[in-house]
C-alpha positions, -999 to 999 in steps of 0.1 A, spaced: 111 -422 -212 79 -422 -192 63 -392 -178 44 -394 -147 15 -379 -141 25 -367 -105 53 -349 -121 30 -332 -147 10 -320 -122 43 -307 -102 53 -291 -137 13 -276 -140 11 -261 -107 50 -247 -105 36 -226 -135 6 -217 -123 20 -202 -93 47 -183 -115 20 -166 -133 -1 -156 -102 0 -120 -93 18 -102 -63 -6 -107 -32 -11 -78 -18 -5 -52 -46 0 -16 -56 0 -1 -89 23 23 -102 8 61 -104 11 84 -135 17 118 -129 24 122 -97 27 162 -90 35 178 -56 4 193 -39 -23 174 -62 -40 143 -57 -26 110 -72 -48 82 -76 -28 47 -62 -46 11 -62 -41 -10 -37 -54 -49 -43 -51 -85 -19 -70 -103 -3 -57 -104 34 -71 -69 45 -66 -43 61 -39 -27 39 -10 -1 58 2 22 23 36 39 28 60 56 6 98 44 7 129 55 -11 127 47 -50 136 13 -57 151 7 -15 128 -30 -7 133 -29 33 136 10 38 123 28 66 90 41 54 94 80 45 57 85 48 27 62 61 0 77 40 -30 56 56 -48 22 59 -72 7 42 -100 -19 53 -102 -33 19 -89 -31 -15 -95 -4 -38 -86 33 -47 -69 56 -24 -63 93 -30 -32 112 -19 -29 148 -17 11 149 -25 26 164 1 65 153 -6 90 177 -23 93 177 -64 123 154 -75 119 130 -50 119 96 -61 96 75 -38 80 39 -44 46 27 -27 43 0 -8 9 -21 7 13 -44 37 -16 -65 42 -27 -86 76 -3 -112 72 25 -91 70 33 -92 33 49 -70 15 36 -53 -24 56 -27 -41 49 1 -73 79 9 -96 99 39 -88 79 73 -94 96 107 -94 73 135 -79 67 164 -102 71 195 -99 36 216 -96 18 251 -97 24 253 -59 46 236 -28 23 250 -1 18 212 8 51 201 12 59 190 41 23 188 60 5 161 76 -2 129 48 -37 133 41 -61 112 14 -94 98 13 -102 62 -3 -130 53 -26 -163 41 -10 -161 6 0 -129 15 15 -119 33 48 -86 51 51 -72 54 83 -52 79 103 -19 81 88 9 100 112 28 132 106 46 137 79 87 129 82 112 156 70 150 148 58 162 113 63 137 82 63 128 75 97 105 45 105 69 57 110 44 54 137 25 18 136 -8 23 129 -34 2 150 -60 -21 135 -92 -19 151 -99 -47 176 -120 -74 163 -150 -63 180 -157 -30 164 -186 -34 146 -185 -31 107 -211 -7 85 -244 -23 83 -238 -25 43 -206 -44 42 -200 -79 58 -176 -81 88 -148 -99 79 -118 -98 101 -85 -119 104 -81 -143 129 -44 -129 138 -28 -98 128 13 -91 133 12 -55 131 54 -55 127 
């Protein structure tokens, strides 16, 4: 039986593809208490990145919190302000509209709840830039508020190259 090499190739790069990671990503946080910072990674290479928090394990749901958006990948901080016992997964969109998603996380319980139900609020880590995420939602899961990209003509920092998209679906 021969073997062609067009079908090795087909074989090599079918497995290649297989192997590559999720594009964009998010990681899956330890330890994530109500009212105290959890540290969440965020990593693609279509930026800016729109983080929410869904419904454990519910691909599709109606975002239960937008937490923020990032101009590039990195580390994000959130101040937990969701109730102990709820089970939430993160998920990044990047530019092109894909979709990344953590495992399932249940928030624990903490020293306080003063925090629950506030505003989202986090910072990222330098070389990144959060963005304004909106109110926080309370009871069911509502869709959130879209958040804006900046228009291609804002100028960026004076330390970091401007790259920015040539089309962004903001969906």
């Amino acid at each position: 039986m021969k073997f062609s090499v067009a079908a090795f190739a087909a074989l090599l790069a079918t497995t290649v593809f297989a192997q590559t990671p999720s594009d964009p990503a998010v990681n899956t946080p330890v330890g994530v208490v109500v009212c105290q910072p959890a540290s969440i990674t965020v990593s693609g290479t279509h930026p800016p990145f729109i983080l929410s928090v869904i419904p454990a394990n519910q691909v599709g749901a109606a975002a239960i919190e937008t937490l923020g958006t990032l101009a590039a990948a990195g580390a994000f901080t959130w101040n937990v302000n969701l109730a102990a016992g709820t089970a939430i997964t993160f998920q990044v969109k990047d530019a092109t509209g894909v979709l990344g998603y953590s495992a399932a996380v249940t928030i624990q319980a903490g020293t306080s709840t003063s925090c629950v139900g506030t505003p989202a609020s986090g910072s990222a880590a330098p070389g990144t830039t959060p963005g304004t995420a909106p109110p926080a939602t309370t009871g069911a899961a509502t869709p959130s508020a879209p958040l804006s990209v900046p228009p291609a003509s804002t100028p960026a920092p004076a330390t970091t190259p401007a790259t920015t998209p040539a089309a962004v679906t903001t969906q």
